[in-house]
FIVEXLUM-338131 format. One line per field, with one value per residue (C-alpha): residue number from 1; residue in three letters; x, y, z. Coordinates in steps of 0.1 Angstrom, whole numbers. Example, Ala and Ser with C-alpha at 12.3 -4.5 7.8 and 13.67 -1.06 7.14 Angstrom:
! residues 2
pos	c(1, 2)
code	c(ala, ser)
x	c(123, 137)
y	c(-45, -11)
z	c(78, 71)
END
This chain:
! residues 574
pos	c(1, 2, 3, 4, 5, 6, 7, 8, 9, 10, 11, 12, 13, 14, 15, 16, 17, 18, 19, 20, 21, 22, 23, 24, 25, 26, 27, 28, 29, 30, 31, 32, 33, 34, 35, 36, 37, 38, 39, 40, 41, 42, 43, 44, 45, 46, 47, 48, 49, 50, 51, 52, 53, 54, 55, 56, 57, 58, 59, 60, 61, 62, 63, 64, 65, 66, 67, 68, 69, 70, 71, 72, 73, 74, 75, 76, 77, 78, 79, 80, 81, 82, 83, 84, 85, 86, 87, 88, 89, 90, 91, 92, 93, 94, 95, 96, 97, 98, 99, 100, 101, 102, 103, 104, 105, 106, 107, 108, 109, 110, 111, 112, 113, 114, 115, 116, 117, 118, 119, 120, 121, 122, 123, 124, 125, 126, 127, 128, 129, 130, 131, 132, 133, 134, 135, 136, 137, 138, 139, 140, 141, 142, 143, 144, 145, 146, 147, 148, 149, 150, 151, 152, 153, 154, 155, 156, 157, 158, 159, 160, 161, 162, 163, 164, 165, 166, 167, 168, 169, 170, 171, 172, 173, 174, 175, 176, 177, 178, 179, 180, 181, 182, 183, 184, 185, 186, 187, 188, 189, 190, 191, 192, 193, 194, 195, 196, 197, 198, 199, 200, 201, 202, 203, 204, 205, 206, 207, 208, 209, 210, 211, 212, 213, 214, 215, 216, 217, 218, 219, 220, 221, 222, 223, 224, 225, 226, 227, 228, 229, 230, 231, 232, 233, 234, 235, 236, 237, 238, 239, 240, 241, 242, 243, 244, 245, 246, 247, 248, 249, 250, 251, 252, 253, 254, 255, 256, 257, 258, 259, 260, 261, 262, 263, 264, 265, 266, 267, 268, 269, 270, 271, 272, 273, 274, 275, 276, 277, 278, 279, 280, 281, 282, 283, 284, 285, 286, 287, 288, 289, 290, 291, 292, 293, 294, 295, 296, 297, 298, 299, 300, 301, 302, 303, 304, 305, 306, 307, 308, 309, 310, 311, 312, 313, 314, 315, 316, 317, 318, 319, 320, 321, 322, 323, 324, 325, 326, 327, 328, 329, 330, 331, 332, 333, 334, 335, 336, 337, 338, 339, 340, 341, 342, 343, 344, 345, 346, 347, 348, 349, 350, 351, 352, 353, 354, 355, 356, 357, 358, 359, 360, 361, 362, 363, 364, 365, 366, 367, 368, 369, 370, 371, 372, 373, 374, 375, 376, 377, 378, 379, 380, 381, 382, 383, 384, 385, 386, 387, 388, 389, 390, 391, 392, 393, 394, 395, 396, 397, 398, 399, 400, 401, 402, 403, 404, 405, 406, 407, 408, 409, 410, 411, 412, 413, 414, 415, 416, 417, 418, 419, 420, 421, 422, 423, 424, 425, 426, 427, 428, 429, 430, 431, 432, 433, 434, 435, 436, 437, 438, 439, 440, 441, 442, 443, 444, 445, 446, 447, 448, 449, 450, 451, 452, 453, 454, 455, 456, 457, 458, 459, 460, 461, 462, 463, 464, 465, 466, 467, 468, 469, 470, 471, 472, 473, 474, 475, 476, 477, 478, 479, 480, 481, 482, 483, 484, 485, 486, 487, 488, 489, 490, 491, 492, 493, 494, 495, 496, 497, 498, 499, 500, 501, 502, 503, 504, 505, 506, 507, 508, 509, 510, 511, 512, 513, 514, 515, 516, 517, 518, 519, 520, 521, 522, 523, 524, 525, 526, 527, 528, 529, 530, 531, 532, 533, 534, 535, 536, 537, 538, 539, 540, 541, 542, 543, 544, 545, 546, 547, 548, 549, 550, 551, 552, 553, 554, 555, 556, 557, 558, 559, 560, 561, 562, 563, 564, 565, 566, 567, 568, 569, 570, 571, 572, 573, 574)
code	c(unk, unk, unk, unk, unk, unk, unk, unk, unk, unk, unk, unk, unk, unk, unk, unk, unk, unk, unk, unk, unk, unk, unk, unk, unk, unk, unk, unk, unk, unk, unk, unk, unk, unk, unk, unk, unk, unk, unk, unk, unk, unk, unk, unk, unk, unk, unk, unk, unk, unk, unk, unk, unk, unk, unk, unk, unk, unk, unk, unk, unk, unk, unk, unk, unk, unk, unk, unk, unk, unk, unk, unk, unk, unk, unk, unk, unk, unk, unk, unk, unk, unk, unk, unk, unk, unk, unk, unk, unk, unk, unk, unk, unk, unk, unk, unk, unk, unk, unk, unk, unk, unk, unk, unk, unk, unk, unk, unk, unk, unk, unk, unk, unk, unk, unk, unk, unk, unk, unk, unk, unk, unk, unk, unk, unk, unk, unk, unk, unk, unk, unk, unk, unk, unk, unk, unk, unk, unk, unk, unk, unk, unk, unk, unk, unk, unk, unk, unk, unk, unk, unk, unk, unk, unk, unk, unk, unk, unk, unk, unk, unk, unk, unk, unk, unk, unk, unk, unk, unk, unk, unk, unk, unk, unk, unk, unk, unk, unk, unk, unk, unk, unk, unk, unk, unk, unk, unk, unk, unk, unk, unk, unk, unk, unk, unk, unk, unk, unk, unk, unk, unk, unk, unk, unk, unk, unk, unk, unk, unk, unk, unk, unk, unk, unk, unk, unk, unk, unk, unk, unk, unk, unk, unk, unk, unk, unk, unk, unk, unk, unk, unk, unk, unk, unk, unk, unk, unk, unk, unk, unk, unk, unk, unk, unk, unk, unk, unk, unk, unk, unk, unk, unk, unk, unk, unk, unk, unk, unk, unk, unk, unk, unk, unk, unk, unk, unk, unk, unk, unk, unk, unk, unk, unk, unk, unk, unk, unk, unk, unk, unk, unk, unk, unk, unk, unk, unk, unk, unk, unk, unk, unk, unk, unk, unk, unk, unk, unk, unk, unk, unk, unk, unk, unk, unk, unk, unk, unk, unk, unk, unk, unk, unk, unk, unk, unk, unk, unk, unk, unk, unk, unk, unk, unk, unk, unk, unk, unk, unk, unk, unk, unk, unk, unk, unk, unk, unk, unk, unk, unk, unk, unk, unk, unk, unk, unk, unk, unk, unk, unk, unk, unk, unk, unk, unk, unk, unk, unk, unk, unk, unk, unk, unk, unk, unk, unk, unk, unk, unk, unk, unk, unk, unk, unk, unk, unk, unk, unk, unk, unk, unk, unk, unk, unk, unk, unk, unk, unk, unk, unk, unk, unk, unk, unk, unk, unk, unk, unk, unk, unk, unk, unk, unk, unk, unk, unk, unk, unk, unk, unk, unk, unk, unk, unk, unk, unk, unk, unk, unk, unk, unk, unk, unk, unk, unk, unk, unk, unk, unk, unk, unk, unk, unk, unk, unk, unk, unk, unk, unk, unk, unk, unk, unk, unk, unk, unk, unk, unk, unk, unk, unk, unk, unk, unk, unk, unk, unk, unk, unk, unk, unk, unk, unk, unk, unk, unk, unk, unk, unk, unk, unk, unk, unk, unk, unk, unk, unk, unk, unk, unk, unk, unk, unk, unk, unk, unk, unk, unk, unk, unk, unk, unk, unk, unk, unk, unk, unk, unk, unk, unk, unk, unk, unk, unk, unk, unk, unk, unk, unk, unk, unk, unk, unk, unk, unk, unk, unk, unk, unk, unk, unk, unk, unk, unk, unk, unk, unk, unk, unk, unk, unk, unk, unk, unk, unk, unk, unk, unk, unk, unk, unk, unk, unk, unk, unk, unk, unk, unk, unk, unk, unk, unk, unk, unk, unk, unk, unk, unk, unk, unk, unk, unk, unk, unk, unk, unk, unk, unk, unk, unk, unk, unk, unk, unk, unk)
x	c(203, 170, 156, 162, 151, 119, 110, 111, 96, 69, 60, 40, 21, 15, 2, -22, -41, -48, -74, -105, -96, -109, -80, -62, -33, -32, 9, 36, 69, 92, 134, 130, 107, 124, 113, 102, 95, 118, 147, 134, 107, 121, 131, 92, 84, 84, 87, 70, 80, 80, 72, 68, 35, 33, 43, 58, 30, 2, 14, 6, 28, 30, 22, -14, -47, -65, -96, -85, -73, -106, -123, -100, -104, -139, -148, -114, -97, -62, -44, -74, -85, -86, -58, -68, -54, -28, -32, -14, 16, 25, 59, 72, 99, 109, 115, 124, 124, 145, 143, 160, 163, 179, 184, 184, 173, 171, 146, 147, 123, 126, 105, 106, 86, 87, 65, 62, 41, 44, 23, 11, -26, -8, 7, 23, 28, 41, 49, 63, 74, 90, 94, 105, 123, 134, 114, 124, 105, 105, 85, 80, 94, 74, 69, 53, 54, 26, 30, 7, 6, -17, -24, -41, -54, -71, -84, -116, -138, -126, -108, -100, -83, -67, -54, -42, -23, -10, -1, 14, 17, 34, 35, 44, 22, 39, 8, 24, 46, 43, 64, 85, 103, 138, 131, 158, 184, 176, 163, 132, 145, 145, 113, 89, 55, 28, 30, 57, 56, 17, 17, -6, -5, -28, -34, -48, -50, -74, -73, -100, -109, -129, -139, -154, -170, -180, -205, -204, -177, -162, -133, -138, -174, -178, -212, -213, -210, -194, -185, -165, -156, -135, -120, -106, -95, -86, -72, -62, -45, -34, -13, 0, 13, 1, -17, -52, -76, -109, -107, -129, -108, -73, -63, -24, -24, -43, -47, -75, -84, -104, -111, -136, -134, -155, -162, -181, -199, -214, -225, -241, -234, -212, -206, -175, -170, -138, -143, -172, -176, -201, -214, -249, -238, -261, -236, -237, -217, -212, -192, -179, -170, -150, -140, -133, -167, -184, -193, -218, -227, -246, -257, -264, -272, -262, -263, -233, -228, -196, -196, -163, -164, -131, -128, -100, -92, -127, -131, -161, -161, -191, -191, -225, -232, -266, -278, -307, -310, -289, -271, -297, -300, -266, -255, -234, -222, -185, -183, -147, -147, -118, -112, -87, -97, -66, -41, -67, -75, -107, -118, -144, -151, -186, -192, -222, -238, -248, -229, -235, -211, -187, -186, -162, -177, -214, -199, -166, -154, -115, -99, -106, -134, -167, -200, -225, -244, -283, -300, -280, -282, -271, -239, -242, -212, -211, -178, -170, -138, -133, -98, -87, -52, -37, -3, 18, 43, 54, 71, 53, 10, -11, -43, -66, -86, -124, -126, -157, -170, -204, -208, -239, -246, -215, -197, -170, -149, -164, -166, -154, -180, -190, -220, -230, -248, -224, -214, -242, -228, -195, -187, -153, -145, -108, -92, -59, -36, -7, 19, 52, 74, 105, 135, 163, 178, 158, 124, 95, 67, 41, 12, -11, -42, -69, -96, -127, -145, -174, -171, -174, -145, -114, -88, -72, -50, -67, -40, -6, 19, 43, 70, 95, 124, 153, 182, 183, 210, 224, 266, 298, 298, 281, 252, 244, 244, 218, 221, 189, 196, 170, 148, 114, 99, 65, 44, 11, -11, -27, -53, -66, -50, -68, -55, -49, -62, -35, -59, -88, -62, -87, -85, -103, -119, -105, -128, -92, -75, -43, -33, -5, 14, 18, 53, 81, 99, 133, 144, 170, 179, 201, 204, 214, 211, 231, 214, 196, 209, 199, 213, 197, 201, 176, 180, 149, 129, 154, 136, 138, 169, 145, 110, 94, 105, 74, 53, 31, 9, -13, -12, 14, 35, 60, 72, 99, 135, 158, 177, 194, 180, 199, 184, 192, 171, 178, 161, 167, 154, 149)
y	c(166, 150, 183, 188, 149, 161, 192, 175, 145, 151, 183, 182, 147, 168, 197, 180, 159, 192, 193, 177, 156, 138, 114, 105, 76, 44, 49, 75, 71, 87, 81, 52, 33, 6, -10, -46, -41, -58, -80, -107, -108, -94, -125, -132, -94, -91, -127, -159, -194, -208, -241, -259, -247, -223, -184, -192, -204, -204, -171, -187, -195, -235, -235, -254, -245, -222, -208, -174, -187, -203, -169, -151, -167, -174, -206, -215, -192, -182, -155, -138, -125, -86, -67, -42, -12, -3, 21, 49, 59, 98, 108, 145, 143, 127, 86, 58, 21, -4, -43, -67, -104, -134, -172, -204, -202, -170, -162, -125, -105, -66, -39, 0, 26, 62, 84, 125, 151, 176, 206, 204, 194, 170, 132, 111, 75, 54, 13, -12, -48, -71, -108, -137, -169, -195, -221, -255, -278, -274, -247, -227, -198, -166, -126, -107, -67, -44, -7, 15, 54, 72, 110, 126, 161, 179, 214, 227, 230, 202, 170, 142, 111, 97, 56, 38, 7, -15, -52, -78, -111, -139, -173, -206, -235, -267, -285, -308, -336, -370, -391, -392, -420, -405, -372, -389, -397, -366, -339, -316, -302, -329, -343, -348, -323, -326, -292, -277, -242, -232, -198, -174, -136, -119, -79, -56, -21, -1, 44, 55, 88, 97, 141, 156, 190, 203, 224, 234, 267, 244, 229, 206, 192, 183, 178, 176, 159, 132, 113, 85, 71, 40, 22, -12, -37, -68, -96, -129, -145, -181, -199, -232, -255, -289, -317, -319, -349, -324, -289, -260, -238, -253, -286, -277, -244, -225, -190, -184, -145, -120, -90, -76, -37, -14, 17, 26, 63, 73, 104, 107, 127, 124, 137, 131, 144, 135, 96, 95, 91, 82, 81, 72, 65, 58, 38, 25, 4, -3, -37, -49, -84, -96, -130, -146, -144, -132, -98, -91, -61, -51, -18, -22, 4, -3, 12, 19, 30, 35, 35, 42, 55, 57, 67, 62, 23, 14, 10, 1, -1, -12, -17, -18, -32, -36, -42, -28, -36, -56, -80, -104, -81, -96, -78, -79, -63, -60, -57, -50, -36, -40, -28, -20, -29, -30, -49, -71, -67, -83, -78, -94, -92, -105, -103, -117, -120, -130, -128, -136, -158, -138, -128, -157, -181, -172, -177, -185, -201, -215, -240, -263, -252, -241, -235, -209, -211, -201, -207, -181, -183, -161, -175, -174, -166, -160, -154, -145, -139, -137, -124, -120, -111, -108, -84, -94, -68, -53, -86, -113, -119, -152, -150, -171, -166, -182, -185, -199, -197, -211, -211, -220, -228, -217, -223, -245, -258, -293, -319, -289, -264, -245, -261, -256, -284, -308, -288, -271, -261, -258, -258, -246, -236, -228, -225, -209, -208, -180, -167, -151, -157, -135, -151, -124, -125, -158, -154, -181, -174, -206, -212, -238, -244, -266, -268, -285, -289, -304, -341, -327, -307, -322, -301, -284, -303, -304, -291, -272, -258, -231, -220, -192, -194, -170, -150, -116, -93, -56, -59, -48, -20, 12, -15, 6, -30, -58, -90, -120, -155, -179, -209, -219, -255, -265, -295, -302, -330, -342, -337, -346, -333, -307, -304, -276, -266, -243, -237, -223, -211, -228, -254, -288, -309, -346, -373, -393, -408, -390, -370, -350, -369, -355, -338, -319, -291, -262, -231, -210, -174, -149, -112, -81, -42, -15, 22, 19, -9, -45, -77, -111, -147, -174, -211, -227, -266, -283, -308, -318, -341, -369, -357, -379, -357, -375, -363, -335, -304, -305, -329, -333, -308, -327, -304, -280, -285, -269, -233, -202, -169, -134, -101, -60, -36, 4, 34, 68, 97, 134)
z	c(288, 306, 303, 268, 261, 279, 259, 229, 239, 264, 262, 228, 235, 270, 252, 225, 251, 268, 240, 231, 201, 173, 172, 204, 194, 213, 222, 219, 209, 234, 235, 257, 223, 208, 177, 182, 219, 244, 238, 256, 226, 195, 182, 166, 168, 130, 117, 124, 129, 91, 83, 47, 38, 6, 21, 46, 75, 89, 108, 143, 173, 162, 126, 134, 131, 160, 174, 163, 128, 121, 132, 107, 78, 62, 50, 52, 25, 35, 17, 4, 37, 46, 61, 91, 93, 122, 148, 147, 171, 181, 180, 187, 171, 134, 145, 120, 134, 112, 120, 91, 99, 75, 74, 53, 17, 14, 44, 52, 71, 70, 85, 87, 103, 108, 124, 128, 145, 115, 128, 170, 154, 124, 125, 95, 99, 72, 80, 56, 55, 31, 34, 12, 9, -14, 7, 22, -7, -42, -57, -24, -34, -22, -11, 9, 7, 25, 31, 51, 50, 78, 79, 102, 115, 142, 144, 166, 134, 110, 113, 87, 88, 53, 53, 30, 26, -3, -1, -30, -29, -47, -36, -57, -51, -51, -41, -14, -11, -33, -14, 18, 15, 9, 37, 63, 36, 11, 30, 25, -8, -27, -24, -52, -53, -70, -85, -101, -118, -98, -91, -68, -70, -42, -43, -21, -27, 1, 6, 36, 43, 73, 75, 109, 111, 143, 145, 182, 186, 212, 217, 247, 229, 189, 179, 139, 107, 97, 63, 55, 21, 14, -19, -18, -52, -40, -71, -76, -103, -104, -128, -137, -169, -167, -183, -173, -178, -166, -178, -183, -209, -213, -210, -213, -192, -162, -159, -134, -122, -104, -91, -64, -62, -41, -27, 4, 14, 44, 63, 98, 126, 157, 188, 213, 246, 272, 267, 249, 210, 192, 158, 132, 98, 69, 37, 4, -8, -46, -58, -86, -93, -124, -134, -167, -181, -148, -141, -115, -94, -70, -48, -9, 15, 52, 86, 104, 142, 165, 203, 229, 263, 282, 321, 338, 342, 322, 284, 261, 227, 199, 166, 148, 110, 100, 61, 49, 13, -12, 12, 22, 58, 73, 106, 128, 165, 183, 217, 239, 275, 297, 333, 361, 395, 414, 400, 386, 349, 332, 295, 274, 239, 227, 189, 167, 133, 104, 70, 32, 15, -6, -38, -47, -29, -45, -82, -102, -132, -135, -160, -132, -112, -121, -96, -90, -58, -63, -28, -5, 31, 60, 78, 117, 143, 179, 199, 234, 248, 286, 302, 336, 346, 380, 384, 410, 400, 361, 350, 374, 365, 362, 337, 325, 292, 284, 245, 227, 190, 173, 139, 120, 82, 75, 38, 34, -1, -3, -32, -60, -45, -15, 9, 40, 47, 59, 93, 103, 136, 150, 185, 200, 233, 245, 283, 282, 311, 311, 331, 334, 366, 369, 398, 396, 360, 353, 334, 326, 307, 299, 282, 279, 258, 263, 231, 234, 196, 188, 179, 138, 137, 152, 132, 159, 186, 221, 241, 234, 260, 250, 272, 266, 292, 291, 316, 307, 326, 323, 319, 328, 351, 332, 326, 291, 272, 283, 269, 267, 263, 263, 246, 235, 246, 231, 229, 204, 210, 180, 152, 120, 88, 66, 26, 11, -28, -46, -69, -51, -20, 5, 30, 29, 54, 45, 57, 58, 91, 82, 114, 126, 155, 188, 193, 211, 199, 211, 202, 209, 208, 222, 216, 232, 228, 230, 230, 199, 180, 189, 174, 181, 163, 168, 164, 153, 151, 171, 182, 138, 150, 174, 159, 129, 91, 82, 104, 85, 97, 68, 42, 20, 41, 64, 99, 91, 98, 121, 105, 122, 114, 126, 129, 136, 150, 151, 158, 148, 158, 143)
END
């Protein structure tokens, strides 16, 4: 049977990395794979800890702002942002992975994903996730559903790579709470909002395809041709019934839209060899932006270049974007390199630039809102990222991570309009402290953050410690079922309160005193697996019962309450 399992497995992974290749995936799926990862994590694998802000969260470990939140989301905007597309996986043999999860009010999370080596020189992956809930205040209702569908070939001559991924979004606005006096007595659902029937509807559609020709009769050296051509639509439509004392079009109703679409095409050449890869692209870029009344477009032309070398335990990646015309010359440059020295690790990622506002920020016109900015000026960033890791053994390592971020002239939503005058620079450095510690069948894992801003931006909590401590143990005598059992303790200093508009889906910088109180929080979980099924059940917030209801992580949304959520994993394969 092992030999059988390894045929089928490990043979044709073996056999396509004999080649030179194009495409070379990340990870392979062999029988061993399990969807979610390991027990001991699968709890928050697929899901996120929720909290009473529209859709859900702020999709971060404690539902508060963070370094890498602030560097994800331009000038604040939140759902609007781009989604990357995933690396693929190689399987040699057909593999589906199923995960479905569900809780109070309706809260479920479900995931799929299936992957296939069709031909030695083909692989399919297709990925897709649905999640929703009723939400814990009124009008919170929302949905999230994304699916991703990845081709991908490699011959000796030509090579092509098609993505494409589609994502929907609907989210009510409630605006935030009115009034907390009756949270203790009530509860969270019946507290009044200062929004009732708001809307949001967010859509991303986005189809790449990347062609390679080699023109070297080689198989173990391309040197060749490349193009690469990309559409994306990305739209916005938000919607409300009111009564409005300023207004642009209605003074009963809003129904605010647009729509950026565009569509990228470059060609350059490219040569790979072993580790190496690299690539000179010259693009244009067409967009087209739409709303109400406005419709404005514009042509740019752009230079493009992609570096990685891989040998052995050393890695170095770049990522070159330079404008030439149309864009005001923004650029910018990723760096990543990582290394193995023993059972050291050390990686550092280093990335600059300068960027234009976007296309919504620059002009838009709503029932509510109306600007259009006329002096445009580049936005700065630096970040640097600095890892090391120390491996005492698979499951026992210390690390410590060096995190800063500058911005400069950078746009945010102030007074009804975008400036960039008010916070010229930002300053943010981060120390983080991690670990995991494993005694026999007992596991700790902490984390602590330390963040250092600049006395101008004091929206993210100075310190948080995170700890996830569990017992996980093979049973009964054939030890084929393992079982985790375990709990989450966290604590987050704290930080002034930022607002949230519905209507413009960005978030404010309040000049008020209101802050979010410093607090203790538990979870719970326990799970266990058995061949290729997994169950687990997670109790979360129950630190609700001592904490203040009032207490709020932005404002107008109080902490969220303790619920139970339960959840499946299975994998299937050919």
């Amino acid at each position: 049977m092992r030999f059988l399992l390894y045929i089928v497995f490990f043979v044709p992974f073996h056999l396509i990395c004999q080649e030179n290749k194009i495409f070379i995936e990340n990870d392979s799926i062999k029988y061993s794979h399990r969807t979610g990862g390991k027990i001991d994590s699968l709890d928050m694998t697929f899901s996120n800890s929720l909290s009473t802000f529209p859709g859900g969260g702020l999709n971060t470990s404690n539902n508060v702002f963070t370094l890498a939140l602030l560097n994800n989301h331009t000038g604040l905007q939140n759902f609007r942002n781009p989604i990357s597309f995933k690396n693929m996986r190689f399987s040699g043999t057909p593999h589906v992975g199923f995960s479905y999860s569900f809780g109070s009010k309706g809260t479920q999370f479900l995931h799929f994903d299936y992957q296939q080596a069709i031909s030695k020189n083909t692989l399919l992956n297709i990925e897709g996730e649905r999640n929703s809930s009723a939400g814990f205040l009124r009008n919170s209702k929302y949905s999230d559903n994304n699916i991703q569908v990845a081709l991908r070939k490699n011959t000796k001559f030509y090579s092509y790579s098609l993505e494409s991924f589609y994502v929907a979004k609907m989210i009510s606005e409630n605006g935030g709470v009115t009034d907390f006096s009756t949270v203790e007595s009530q509860g969270l659902e019946f507290l009044p909002v200062s929004q009732g029937n708001a809307q949001s509807i967010f859509k991303n559609a986005n189809i790449k395809l990347c062609n390679y020709f080699n023109l070297l009769n080689d198989s173990t050296t391309f040197i060749g041709v490349t193009t690469k051509h990309q559409y994306e639509v990305t739209s916005r439509v938000y919607t409300e019934t009111s009564i409005y004392s300023n207004w642009n079009i209605s003074e009963f109703a809003t129904r605010d839209q647009y729509r950026i679409a565009s569509i990228r095409n470059s060609a350059g050449f490219f040569t790979k060899k072993k580790g190496l890869y690299l690539d000179l692209l010259l693009q244009h870029r067409f967009w087209d932006y739409q709303n109400l009344g406005i419709h404005k477009d514009t042509n740019e032309v752009n230079l493009t270049s992609t570096l990685q070398f891989i040998k052995k335990n050393f890695t170095l990646k770049n990522e070159l974007y330079y404008n030439i015309d149309g864009a005001g010359g923004e650029w910018s440059n990723k760096s990543f390199t990582s290394t193995n020295v023993g059972k050291w690790n050390f990686a550092g990622v280093v990335e600059a630039g300068q960027k234009w506002p976007d296309q919504f920020q620059r002009f838009y016109y709503a029932n509510l809102t109306n600007y259009k900015l006329t002096n445009l000026e580049l936005q700065g960033r630096f970040l640097s990222s600095f890892t090391s890791k120390y491996n005492f053994s698979n499951s026992t390592f210390v690390q410590v991570s060096l995190q800063s971020m500058m911005l400069k002239n950078n746009y945010f939503f102030l007074d009804n309009t975008w400036r960039n005058d008010t916070l010229n620079s930002i300053l943010i450095n981060n120390l983080i402290f991690s670990g995991a510690i494993k005694l026999g069948i007992l596991h700790i894992q902490p984390k602590i953050t330390i963040t250092i801003p600049s006395d101008n931006f004091n929206y993210i909590p100075s310190s948080t410690f995170n700890s996830r401590i569990f017992i996980k143990k093979k049973m009964f005598k054939a030890k084929k079922m393992e079982g985790v059992f375990g709990t989450d303790i966290s604590w987050i200093s704290s930080y002034r309160l930022m607002s949230y508009t519905s209507s413009m889906d960005v978030f404010s910088l309040e000049n008020t005193n209101m802050n979010f109180n410093s607090m203790m929080n538990i979870s719970a979980f326990f799970g266990f697996s058995l061949g290729e099924f997994r169950f687990y059940t997670r109790i979360e917030n129950l630190g609700y019962f001592w904490n203040n209801p009032q207490n709020q992580v932005l404002i107008g949304y109080p902490i969220q309450k303790n619920f139970i959520r339960l959840g499946i994993t299975w994998d299937f394969f050919n």
